[in-house]
N, C-alpha and C positions, 0 to 999 in steps of 0.2 A: 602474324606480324611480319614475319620473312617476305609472303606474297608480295604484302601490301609496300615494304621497301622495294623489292624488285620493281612492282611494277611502278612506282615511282619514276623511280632509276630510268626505266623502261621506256616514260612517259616525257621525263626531261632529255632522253638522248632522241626522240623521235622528233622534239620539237627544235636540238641542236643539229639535226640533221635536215631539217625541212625550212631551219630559219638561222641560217648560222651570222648571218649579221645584225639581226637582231641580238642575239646569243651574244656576242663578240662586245658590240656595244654596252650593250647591259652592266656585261664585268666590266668592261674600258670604264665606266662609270662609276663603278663600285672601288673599283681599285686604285684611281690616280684624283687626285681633287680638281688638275685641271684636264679631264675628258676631253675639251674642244681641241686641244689643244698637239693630242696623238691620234698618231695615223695606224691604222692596223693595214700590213703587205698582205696581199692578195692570200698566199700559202696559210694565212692566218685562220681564213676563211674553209681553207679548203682542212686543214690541219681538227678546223671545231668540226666540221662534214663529220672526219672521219674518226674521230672520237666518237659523236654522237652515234655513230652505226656500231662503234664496239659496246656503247653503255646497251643501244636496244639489242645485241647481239647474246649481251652477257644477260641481259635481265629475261631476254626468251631462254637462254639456257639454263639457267637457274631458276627459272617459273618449271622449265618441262623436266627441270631432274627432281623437284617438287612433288610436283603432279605426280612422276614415276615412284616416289619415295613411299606416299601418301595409297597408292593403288596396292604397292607390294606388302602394306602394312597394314591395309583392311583384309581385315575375317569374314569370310561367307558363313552365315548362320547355319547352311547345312551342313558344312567343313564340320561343324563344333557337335553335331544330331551326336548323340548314341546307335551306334550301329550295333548289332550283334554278332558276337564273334562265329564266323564262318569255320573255323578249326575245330 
């Protein structure tokens, strides 16, 4: 369930980073009843950019401390054999 929020996360800052006025507009519309009506400044633009690059930043960082989490906490079945004691 973690993964699949990450990569969410992941998936919505790839698209505020590749489409941030789109991105900008969207809210501007969600959030004011008259949209037509504001102007979003340039640094608005650039400001969604660079969010967008920390959510996909955050959601690779937290996808690969995952992964590393998940690798250190599998068993190799031969780990587990009965060996005979050598002493």
């Amino acid at each position: 369930m973690k993964a699949l929020l990450l990569l969410a996360a992941g998936i919505v800052g790839l698209v505020e980073t590749v489409a941030p006025r789109f991105v900008v507009r969207a809210w501007t519309r969600a959030a004011f009843r008259n949209s037509g009506d504001v102007e979003a400044r340039e640094w608005v633009y650039a400001g969604a950019r660079l969010e967008g690059a920390v959510f996909v930043a955050g959601a690779l960082f937290g996808l690969y401390r995952l992964a590393a989490a998940d690798e250190s906490t599998a068993t190799d079945p031969l780990d587990d054999a009965d060996e005979p004691d050598v002493n």
